[in-house]
Backbone as numpy.savetxt, mean C-alpha at the origin, in Angstrom:
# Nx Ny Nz CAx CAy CAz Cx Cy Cz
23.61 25.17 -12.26 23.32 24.03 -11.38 23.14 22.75 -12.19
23.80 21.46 -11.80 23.85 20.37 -11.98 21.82 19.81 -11.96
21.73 18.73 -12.68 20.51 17.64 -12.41 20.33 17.53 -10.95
21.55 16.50 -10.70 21.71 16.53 -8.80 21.31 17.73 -7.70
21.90 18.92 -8.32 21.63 20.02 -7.54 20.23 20.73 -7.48
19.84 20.21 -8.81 18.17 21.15 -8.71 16.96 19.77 -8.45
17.97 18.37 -8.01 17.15 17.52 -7.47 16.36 17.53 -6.12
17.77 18.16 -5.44 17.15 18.52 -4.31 15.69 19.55 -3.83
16.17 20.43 -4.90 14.87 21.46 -4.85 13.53 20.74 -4.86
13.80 20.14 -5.64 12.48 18.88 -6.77 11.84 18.26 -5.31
12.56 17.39 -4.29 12.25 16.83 -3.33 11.84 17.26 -2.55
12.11 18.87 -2.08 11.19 19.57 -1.04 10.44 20.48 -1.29
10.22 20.44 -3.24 8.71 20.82 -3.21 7.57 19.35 -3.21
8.14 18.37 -3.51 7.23 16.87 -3.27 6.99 17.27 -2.03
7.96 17.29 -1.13 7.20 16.90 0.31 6.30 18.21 1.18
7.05 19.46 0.86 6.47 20.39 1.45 4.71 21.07 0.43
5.27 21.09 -0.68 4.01 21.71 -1.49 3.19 20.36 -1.87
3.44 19.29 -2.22 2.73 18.01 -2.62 2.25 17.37 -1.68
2.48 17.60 -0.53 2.79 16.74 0.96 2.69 14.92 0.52
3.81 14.62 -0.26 4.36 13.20 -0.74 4.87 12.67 0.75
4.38 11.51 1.27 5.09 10.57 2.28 6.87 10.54 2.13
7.49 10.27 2.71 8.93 10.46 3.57 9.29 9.17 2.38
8.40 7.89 1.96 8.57 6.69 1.67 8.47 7.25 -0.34
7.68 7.77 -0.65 7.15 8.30 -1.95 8.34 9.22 -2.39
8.95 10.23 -1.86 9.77 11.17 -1.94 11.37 9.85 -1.88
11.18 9.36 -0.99 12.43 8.77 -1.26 12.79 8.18 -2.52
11.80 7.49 -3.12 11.08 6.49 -4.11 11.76 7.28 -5.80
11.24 8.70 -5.70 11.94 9.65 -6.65 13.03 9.82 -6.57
13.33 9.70 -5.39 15.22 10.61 -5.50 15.92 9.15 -5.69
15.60 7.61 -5.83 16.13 6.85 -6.18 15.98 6.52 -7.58
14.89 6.72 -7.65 14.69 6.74 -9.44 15.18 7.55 -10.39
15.49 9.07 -9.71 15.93 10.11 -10.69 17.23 10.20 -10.51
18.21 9.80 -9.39 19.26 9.26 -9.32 19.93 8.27 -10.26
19.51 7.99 -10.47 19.94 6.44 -10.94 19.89 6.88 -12.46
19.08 7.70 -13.28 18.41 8.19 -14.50 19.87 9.21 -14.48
20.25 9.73 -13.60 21.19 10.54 -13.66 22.76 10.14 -14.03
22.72 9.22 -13.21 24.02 8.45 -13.46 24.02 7.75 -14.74
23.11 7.37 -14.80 23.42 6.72 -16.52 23.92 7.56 -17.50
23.28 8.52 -17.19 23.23 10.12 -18.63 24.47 10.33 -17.89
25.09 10.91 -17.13 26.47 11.26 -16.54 27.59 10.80 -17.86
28.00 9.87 -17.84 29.20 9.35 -18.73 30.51 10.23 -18.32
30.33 10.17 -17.06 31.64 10.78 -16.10 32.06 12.54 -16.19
30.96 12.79 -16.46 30.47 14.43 -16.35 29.14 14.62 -15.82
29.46 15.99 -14.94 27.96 15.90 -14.37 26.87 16.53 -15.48
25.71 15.78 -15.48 24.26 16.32 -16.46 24.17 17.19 -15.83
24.29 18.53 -17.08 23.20 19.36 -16.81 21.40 19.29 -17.23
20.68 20.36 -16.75 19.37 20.18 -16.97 18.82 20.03 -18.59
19.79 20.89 -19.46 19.60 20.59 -20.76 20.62 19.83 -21.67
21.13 18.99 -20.73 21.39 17.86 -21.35 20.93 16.91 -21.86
19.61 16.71 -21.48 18.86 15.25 -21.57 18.02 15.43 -22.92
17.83 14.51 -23.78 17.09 14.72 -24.69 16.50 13.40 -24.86
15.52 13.49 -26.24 14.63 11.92 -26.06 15.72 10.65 -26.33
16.49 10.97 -26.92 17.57 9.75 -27.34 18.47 9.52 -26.27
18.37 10.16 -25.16 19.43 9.90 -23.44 18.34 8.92 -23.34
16.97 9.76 -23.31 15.93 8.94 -22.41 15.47 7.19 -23.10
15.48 7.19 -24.31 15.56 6.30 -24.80 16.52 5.07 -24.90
17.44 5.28 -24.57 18.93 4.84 -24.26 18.59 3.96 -23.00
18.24 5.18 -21.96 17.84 4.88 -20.95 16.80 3.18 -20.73
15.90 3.95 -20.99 14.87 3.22 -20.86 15.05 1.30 -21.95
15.67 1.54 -22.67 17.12 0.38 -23.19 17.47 -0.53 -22.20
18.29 0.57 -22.08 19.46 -0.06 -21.11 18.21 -1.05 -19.03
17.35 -0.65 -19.36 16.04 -1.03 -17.85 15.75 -2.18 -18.81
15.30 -2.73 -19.94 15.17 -3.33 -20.73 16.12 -4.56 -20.49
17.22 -4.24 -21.05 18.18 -4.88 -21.03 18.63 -5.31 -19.71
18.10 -4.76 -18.31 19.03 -5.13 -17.29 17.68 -6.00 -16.50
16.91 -6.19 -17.54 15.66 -7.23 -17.30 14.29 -6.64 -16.12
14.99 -5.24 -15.72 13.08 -4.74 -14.73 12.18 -5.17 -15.75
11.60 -5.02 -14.46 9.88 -5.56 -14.77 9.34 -4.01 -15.28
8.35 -4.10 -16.43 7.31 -3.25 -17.03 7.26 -2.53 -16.00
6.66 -2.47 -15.09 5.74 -1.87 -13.85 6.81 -0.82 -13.58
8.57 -1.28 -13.39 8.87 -0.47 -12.56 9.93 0.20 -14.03
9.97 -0.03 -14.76 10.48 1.10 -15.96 9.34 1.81 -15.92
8.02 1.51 -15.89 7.18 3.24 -16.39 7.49 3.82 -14.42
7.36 3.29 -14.06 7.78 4.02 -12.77 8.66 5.19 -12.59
9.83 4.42 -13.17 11.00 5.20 -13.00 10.97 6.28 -14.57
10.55 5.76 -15.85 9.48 6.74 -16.59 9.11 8.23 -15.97
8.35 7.56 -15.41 6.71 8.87 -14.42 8.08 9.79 -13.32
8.70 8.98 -13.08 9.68 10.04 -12.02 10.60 10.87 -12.64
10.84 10.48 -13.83 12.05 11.60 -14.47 11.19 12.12 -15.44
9.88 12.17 -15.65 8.69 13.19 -16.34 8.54 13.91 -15.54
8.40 13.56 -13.82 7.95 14.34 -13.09 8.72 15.31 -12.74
9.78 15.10 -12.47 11.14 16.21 -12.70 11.23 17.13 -13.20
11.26 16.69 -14.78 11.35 17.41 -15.49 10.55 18.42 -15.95
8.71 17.76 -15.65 7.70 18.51 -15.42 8.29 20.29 -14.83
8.34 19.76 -13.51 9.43 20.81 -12.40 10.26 21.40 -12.66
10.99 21.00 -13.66 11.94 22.20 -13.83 11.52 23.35 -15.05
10.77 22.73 -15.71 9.72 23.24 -17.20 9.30 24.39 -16.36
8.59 23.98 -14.96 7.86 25.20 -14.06 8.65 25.71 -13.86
10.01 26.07 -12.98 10.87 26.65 -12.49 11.58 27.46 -13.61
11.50 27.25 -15.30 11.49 27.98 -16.07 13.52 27.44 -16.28
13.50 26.34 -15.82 15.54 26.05 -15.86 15.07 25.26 -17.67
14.23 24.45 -18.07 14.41 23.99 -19.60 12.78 24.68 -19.86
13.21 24.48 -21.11 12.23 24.67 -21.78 10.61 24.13 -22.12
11.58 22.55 -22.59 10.64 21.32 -22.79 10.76 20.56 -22.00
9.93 19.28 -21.68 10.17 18.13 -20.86 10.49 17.10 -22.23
11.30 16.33 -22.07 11.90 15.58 -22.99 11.38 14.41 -22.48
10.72 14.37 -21.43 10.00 12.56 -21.80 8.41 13.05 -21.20
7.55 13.85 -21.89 6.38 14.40 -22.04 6.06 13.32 -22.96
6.20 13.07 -24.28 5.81 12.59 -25.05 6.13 10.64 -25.29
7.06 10.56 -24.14 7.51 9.21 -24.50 6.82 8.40 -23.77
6.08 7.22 -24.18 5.07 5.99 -24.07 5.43 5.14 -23.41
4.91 5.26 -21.53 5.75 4.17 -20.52 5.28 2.78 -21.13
5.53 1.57 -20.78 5.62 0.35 -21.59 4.13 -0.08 -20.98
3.49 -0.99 -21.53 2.27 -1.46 -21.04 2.61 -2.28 -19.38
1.77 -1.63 -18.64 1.89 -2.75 -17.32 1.71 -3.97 -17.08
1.77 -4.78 -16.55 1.52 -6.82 -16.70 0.19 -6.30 -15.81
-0.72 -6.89 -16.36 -2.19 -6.83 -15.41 -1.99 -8.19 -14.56
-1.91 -8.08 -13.50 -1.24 -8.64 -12.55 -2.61 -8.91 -11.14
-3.52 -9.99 -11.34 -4.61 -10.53 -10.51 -4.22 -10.37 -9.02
-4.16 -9.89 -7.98 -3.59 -9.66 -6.71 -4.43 -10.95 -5.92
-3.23 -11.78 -4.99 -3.70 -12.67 -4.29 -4.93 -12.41 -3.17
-5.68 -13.31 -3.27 -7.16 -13.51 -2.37 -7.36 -14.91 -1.93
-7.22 -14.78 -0.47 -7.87 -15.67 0.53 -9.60 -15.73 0.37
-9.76 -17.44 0.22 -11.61 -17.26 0.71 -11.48 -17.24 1.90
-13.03 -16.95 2.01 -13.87 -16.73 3.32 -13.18 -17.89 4.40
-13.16 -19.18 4.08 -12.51 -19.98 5.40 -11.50 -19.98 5.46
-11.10 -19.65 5.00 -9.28 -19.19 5.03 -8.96 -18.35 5.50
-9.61 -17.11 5.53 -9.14 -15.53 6.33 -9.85 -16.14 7.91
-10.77 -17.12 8.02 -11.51 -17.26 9.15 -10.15 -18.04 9.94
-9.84 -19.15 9.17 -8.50 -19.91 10.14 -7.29 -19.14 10.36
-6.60 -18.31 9.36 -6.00 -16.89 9.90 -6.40 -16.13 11.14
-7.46 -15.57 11.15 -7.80 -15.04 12.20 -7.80 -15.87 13.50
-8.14 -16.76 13.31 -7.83 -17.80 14.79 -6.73 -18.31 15.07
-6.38 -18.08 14.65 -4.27 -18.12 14.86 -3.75 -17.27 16.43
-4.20 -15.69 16.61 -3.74 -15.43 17.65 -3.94 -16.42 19.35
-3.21 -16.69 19.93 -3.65 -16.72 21.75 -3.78 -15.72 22.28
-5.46 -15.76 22.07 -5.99 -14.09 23.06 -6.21 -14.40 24.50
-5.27 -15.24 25.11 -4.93 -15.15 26.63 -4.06 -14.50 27.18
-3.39 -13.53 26.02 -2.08 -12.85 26.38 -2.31 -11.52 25.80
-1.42 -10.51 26.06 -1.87 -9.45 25.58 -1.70 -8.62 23.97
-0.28 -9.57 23.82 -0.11 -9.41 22.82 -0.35 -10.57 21.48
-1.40 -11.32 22.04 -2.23 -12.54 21.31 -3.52 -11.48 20.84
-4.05 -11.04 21.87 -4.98 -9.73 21.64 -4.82 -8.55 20.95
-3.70 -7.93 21.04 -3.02 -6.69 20.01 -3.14 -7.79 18.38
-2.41 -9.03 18.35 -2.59 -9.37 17.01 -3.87 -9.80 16.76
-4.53 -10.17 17.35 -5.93 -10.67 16.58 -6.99 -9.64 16.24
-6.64 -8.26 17.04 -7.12 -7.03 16.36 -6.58 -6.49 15.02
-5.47 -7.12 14.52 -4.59 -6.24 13.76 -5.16 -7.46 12.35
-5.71 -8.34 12.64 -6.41 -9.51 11.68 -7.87 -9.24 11.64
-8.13 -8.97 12.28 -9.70 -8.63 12.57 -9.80 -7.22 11.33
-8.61 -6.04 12.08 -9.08 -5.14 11.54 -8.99 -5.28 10.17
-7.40 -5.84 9.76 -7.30 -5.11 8.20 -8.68 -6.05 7.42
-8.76 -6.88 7.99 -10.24 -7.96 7.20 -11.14 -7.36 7.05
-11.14 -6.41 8.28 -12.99 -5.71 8.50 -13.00 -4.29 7.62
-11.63 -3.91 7.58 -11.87 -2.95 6.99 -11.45 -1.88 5.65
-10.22 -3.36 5.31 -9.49 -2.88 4.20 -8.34 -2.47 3.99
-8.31 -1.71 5.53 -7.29 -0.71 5.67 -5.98 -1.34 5.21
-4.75 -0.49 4.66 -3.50 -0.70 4.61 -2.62 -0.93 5.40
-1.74 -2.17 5.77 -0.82 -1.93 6.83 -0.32 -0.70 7.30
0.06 -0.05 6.43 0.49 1.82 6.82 -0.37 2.56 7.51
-1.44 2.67 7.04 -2.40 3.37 7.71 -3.02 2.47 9.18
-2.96 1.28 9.24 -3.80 0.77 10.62 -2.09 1.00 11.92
-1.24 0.84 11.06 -0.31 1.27 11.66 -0.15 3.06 12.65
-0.20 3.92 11.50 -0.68 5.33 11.77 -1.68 5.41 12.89
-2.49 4.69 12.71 -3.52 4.85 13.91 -3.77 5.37 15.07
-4.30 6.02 15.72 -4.16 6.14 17.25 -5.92 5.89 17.54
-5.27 5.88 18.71 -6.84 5.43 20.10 -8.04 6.46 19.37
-7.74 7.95 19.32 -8.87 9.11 19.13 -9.06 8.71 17.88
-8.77 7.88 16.93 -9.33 7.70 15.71 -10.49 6.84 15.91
-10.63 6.14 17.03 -11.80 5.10 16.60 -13.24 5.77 17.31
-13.88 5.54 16.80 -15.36 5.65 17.23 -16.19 4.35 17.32
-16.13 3.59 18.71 -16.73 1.92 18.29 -18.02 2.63 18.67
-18.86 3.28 18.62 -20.13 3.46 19.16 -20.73 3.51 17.36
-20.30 4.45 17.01 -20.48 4.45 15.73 -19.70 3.24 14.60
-19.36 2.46 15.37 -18.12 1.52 14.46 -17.35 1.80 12.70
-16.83 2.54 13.28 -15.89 3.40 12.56 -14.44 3.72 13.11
-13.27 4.02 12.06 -12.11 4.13 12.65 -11.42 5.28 11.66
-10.97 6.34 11.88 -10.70 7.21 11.01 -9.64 6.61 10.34
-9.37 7.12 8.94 -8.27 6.37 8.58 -7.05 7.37 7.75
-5.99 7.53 7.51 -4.75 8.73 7.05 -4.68 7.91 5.90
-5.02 8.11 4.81 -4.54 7.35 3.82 -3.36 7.63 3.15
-2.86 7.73 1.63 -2.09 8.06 1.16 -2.25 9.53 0.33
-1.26 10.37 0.76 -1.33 11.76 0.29 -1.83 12.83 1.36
-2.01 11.76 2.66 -2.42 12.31 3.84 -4.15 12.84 3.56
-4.60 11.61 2.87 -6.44 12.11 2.91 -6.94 11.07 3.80
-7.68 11.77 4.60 -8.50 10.80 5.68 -10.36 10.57 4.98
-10.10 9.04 5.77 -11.76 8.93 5.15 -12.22 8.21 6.64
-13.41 7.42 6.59 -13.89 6.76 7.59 -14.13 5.44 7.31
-13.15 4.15 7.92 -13.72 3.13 7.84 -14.72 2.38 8.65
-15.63 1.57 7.80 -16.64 0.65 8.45 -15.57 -0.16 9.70
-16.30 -0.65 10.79 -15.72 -1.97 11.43 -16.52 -2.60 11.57
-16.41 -4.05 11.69 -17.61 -4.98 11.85 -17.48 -5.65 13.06
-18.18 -6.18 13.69 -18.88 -6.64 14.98 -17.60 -7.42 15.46
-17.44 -8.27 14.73 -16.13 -8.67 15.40 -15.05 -7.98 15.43
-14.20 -7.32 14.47 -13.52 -6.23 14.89 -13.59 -5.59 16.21
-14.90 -4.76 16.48 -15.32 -3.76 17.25 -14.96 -4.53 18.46
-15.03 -5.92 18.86 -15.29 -6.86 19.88 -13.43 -7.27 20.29
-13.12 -7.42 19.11 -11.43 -7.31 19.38 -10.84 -6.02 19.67
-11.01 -5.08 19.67 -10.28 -3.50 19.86 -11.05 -3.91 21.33
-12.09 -3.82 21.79 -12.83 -3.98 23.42 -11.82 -4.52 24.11
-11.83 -5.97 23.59 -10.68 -6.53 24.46 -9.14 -6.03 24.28
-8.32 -5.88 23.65 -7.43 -5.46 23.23 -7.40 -4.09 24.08
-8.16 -2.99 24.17 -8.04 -1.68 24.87 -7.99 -1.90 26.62
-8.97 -2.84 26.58 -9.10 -3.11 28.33 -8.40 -3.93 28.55
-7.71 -5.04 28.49 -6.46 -5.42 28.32 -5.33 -4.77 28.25
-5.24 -4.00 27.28 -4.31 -2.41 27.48 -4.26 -1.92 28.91
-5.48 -1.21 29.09 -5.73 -0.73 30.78 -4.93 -1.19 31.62
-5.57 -2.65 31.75 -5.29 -3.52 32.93 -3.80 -3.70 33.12
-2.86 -3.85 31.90 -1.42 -4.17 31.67 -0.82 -3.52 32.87
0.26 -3.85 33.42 0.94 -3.31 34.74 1.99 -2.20 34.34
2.25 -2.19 32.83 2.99 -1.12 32.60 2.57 -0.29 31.74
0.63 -0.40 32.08 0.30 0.91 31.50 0.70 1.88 31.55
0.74 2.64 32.38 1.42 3.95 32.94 2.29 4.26 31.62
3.39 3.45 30.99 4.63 4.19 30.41 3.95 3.29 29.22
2.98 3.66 28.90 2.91 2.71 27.48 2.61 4.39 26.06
2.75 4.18 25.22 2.51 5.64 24.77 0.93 5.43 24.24
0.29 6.67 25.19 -0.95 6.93 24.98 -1.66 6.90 24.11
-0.70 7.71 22.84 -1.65 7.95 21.42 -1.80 6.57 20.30
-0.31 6.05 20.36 -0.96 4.96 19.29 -1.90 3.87 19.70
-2.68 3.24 18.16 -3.44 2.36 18.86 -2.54 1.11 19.06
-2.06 0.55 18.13 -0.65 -0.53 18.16 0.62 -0.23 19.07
0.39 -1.42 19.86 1.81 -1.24 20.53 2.43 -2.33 20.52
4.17 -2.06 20.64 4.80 -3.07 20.78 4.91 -3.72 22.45
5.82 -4.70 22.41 6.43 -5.28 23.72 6.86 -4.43 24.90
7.32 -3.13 24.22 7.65 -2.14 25.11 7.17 -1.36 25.45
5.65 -1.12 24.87 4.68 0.11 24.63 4.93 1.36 23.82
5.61 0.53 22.96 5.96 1.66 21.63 4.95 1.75 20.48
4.98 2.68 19.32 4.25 2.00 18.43 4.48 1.49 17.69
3.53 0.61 17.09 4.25 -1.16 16.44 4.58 -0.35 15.17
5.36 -1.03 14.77 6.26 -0.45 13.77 5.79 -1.53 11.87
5.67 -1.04 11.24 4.79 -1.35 9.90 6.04 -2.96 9.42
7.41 -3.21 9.98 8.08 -4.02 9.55 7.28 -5.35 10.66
7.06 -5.09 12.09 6.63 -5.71 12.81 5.48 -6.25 12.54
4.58 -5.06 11.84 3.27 -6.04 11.63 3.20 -7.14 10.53
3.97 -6.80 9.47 3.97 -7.57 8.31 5.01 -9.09 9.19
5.91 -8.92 9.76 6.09 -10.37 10.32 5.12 -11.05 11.35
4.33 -10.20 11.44 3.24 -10.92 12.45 1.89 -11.30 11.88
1.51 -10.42 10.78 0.64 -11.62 9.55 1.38 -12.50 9.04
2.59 -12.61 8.89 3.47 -13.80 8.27 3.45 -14.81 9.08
3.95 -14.33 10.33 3.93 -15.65 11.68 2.78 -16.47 11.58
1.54 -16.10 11.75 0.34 -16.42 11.78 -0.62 -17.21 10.33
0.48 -16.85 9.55 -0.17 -17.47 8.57 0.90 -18.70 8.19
2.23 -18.49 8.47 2.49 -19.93 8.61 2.03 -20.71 9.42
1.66 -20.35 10.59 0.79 -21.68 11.59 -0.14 -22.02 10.63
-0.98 -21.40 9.91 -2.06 -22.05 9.19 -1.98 -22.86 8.12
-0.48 -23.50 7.98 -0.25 -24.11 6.93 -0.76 -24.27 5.54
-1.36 -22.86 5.21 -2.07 -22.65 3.87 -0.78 -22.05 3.15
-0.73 -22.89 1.49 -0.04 -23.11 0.75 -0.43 -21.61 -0.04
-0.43 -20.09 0.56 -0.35 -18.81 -0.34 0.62 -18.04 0.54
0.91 -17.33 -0.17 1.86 -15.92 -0.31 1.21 -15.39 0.54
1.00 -14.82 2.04 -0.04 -14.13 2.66 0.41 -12.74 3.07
-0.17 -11.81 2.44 0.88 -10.64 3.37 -0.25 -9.32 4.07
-0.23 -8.63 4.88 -1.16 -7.83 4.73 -2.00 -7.16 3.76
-1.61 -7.09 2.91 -2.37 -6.51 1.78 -3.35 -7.46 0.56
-2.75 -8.92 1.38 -3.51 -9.80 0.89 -4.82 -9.75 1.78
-5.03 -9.32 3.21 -6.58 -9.19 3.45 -6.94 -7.92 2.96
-6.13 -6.76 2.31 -7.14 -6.01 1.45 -7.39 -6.38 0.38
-6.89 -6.99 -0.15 -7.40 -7.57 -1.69 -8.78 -8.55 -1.16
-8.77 -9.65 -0.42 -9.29 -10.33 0.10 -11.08 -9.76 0.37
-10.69 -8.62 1.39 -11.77 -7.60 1.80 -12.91 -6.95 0.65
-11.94 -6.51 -0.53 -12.59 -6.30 -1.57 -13.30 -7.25 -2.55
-12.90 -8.38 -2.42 -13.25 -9.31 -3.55 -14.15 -10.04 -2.98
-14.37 -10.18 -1.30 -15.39 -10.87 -0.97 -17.00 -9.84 -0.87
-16.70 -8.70 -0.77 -17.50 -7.79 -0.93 -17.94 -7.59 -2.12
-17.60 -8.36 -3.61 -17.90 -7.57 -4.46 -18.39 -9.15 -5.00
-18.03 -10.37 -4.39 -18.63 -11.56 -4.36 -20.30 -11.84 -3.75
-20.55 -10.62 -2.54 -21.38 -10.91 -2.44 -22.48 -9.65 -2.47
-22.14 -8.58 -3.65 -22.95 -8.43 -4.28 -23.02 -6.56 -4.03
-21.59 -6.54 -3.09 -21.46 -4.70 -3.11 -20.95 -4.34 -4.85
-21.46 -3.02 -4.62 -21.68 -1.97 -6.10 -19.54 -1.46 -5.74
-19.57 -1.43 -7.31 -17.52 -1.53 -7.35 -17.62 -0.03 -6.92
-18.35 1.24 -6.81 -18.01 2.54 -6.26 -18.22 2.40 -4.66
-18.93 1.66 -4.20 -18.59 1.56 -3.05 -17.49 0.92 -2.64
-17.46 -0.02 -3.36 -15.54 -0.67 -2.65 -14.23 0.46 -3.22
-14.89 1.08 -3.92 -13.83 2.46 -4.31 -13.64 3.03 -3.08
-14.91 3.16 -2.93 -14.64 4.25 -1.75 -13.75 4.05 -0.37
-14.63 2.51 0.13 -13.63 1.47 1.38 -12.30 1.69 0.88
-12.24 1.67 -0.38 -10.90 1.49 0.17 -9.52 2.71 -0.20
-10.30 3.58 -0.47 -9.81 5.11 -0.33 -8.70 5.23 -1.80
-9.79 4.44 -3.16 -8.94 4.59 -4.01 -9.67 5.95 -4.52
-8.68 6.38 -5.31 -8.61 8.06 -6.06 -9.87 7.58 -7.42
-9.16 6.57 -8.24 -9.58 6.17 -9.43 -10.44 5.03 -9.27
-11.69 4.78 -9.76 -12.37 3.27 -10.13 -11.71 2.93 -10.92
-10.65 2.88 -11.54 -10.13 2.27 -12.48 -9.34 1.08 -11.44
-8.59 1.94 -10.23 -7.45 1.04 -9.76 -8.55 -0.03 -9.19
-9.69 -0.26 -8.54 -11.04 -0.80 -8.49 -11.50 -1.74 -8.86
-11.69 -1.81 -10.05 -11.70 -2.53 -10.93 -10.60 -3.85 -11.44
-9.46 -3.51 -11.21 -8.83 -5.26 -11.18 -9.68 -6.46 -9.83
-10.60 -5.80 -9.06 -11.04 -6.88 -8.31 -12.65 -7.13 -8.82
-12.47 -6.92 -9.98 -13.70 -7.76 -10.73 -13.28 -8.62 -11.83
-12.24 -8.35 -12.14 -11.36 -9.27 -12.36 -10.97 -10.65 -11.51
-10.53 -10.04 -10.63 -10.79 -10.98 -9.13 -11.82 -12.37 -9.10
-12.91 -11.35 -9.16 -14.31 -11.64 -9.03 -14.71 -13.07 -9.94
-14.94 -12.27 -11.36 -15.05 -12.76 -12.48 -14.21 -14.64 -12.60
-12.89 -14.47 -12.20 -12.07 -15.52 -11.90 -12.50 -16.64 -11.22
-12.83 -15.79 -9.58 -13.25 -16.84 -9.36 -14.84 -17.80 -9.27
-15.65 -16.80 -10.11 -16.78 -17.03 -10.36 -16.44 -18.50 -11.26
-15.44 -18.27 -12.17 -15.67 -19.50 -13.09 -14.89 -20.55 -12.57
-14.26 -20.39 -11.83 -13.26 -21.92 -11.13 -14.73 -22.58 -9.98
-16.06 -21.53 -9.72 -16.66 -22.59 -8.93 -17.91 -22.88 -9.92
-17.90 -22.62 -10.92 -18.80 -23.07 -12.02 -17.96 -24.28 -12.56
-17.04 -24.02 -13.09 -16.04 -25.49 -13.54 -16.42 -26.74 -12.71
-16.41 -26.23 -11.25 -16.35 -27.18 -10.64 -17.24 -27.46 -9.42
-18.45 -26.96 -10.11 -19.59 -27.24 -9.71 -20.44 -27.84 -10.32
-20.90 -27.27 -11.86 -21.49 -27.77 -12.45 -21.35 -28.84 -13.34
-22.38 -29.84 -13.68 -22.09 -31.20 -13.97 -21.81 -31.14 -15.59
-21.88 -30.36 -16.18 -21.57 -30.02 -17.35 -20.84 -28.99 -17.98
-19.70 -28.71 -16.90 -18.90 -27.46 -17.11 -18.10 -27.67 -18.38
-17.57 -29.17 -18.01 -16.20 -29.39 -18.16 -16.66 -31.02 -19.19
């Protein structure tokens, strides 16, 4: 069997034994693809074809075709991981990029809205309509609670508990945790659900998700990201705004005003305090841009 042929195997033990997302699994078979074709030279690779000087070549030639750091160790970590797999399956021996050193990552500060800025965002929807109300929950929430576009997406109705103000959440790798909601949140899903009710084509709207579209479908993760976009161009603020900018946002104002960094680990359903930790970085940043320019003797 060909690379290609025992790729496939590789992909439905990710998804069935790893339970890797549909999006993660794809992510490999483009990366180890591509790792394949290079080594090819118009014959198909076999599994013990590859050695550190293919991989090196390789990893050259990503160099040369100008990727970014981030996504050579990426594509790195995916043809280790492979190969990991086939080491198990007992097809090679060695893993031939076990030992080879993905490139350092760009430590890379993730964009953050202040406090009056996520506030004029949020007042962007017209909650006289119903779907002014679906979006100003979908601003409310990821603010209140961190969550990932993917996951507030995932959502359904039986996830929330507003009595307890909490909303279950599917994270990545399919681990659920419980997010906080805050008062306003809790106050937007109210309206937003009974509003739901009332709609004339409740009846055919689908029951389980909490997001719906125009048609009573569920809103779809491309839809929401143009609908924090919409909304943040009305606000004519001069940043990059994307959903994941109110989780960065969420974390850094929390850790501004004085939450412990294992608890924002936790909000926000990271594995590692390490990944955590770039928002004290965050922090740290902007601690000194309001000392600069505050104090009469900064500068």
């Amino acid at each position: 069997m060909t690379l290609l042929d025992w790729l496939d195997n590789f992909l439905e033990y990710l998804e069935s034994e790893r339970n890797f997302s549909e999006h993660t699994v794809r992510a490999y078979s483009t990366d180890i693809v591509e790792f394949v074709r290079f080594g090819e030279k118009g014959a198909a690779l076999q599994p013990d074809g590859v050695d550190h000087l293919m991989l090196r070549g390789y990893l050259a030639h990503l160099r040369n075709s100008g990727r970014a750091r981030s996504t050579i160790a990426r594509k790195l970590s995916s043809v280790r991981a492979f190969f990991r797999y086939l080491v198990r399956e007992e097809v090679v021996e060695d893993n031939p990029a076990a030992d080879m050193r993905s490139p350092r990552k760009e430590q890379r500060l993730p964009g953050v809205m202040d406090e009056k800025q996520v506030q004029t965002l949020i007042e962007q929807p017209d909650i006289s309509t119903f779907l002014g109300l679906r979006d100003h929950l979908i601003l409310e929430v990821l603010y209140s609670t961190g969550m990932r576009a993917s996951e507030l997406i995932g959502a359904n109705v039986d996830d929330l508990d507003l009595i307890g103000e909490v909303i279950r959440v599917r994270g990545k790798r399919r681990k659920e945790r419980l997010a906080h909601l805050g008062t306003y949140a809790v106050a937007a899903i109210e309206d937003y659900l009974e509003a739901r009710r009332l709609h004339p084509r409740a009846p055919f709207f689908d029951k389980r998700a909490l997001l719906l579209n125009r048609f009573g479908k569920r809103l779809t993760d491309r839809s929401l990201r143009r609908t924090v976009h919409k909304y943040f161009v009305r606000t004519g603020l001069k940043l990059n705004v994307t959903p994941h900018t109110l989780r960065h946002s969420f974390a850094t104002h929390l850790l501004d005003r004085g939450a412990d960094l294992r608890s924002v680990q936790e909000l926000l359903g990271h594995e590692s305090l390490q990944t955590t930790q770039v928002y004290t970085h965050v922090s740290a940043e902007r601690l000194r841009k309001t000392y600069d320019k505050a104090h009469p003797r900064a500068k």
